[in-house]
N, C-alpha and C positions, 0 to 999 in steps of 0.2 A: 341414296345416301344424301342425307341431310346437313351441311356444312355453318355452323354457327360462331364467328370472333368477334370478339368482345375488346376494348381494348381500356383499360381504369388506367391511372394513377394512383398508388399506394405509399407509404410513409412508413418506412420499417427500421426500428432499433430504439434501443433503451434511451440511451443517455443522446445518444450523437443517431440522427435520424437522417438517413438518406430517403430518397424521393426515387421511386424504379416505377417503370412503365410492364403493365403485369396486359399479360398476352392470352384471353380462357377460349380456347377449344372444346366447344364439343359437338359432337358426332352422330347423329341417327341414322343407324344402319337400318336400311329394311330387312324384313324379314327372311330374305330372299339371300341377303349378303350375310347376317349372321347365322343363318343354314353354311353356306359354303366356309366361313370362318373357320366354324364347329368340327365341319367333316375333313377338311383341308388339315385341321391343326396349324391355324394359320396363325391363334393369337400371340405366341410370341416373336413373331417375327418384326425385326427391328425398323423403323417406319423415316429414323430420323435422326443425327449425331447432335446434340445440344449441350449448351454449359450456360445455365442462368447467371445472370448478373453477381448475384449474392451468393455465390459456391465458394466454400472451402480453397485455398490453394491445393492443399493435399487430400481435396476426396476426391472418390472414384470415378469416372468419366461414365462407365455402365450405370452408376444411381439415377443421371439424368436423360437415359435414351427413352426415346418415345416411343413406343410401341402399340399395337393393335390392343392389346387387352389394360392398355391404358384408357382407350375410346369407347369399351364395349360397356351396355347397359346406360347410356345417358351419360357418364361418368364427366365431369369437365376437369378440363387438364388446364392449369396455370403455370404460366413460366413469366418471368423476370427478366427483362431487359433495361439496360441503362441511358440509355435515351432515346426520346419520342423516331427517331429515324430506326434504329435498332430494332426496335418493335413493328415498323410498317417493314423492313426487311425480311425478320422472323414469319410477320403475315403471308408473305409471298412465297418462302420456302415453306412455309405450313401450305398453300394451296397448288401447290407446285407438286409435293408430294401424295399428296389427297386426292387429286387428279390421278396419277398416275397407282394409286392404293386402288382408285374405282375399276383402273381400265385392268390392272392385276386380278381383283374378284372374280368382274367378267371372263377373264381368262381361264377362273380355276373351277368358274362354273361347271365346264364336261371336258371330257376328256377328249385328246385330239382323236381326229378321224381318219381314214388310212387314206394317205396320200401314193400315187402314182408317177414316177416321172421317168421321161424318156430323153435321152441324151441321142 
């Protein structure tokens, strides 16, 4: 697995423009990891709880989860944070989680083995 962030500053809205710090992941699974994705039925399993800078008061908190089949095929994900610390934050729980998304794969690669134990 391939790990790629990017970090811009962007300028968003009509009249009255706010200045958000935009956070793009993207992902290159090997081949090896979107085999076991595939056969696991892994993609929709939830990776991440998020709420971008620029969200609604009243939308839904499940619009902005992160998930596996947000990452799959090169896809890049951008989120919105509202200032430059926010976004080196977000960085860290994005590799934080990504880390532990690899050592997951790994794990669903085969199935366990039969274990023995003696008391």
């Amino acid at each position: 697995m391939r790990v790629s962030i990017d970090h811009q500053t962007t300028r968003k809205g009509f009249v009255l423009k706010t200045t958000y710090h935009e956070v793009s992941l993207q992902v290159a699974f090997t081949h090896e990891e979107k085999q076991i994705i595939r056969q696991r039925k892994l993609e929709s399993a939830k990776l991440l709880d998020r709420r971008p800078a620029d969200a609604k008061v009243d939308a839904r908190d499940e619009k902005f989860e992160l998930r596996i089949e947000d990452l799959m095929d090169g896809k890049i994900d951008r989120f919105l944070c509202a200032t430059p610390s926010q976004s080196k934050i977000y960085e860290e729980n994005l590799l934080d989680v990504l880390a532990r998304l690899k050592l997951w794969l790994d794990d669903n690669a085969e199935t366990g083995t039969r274990t023995v134990v003696e008391f």
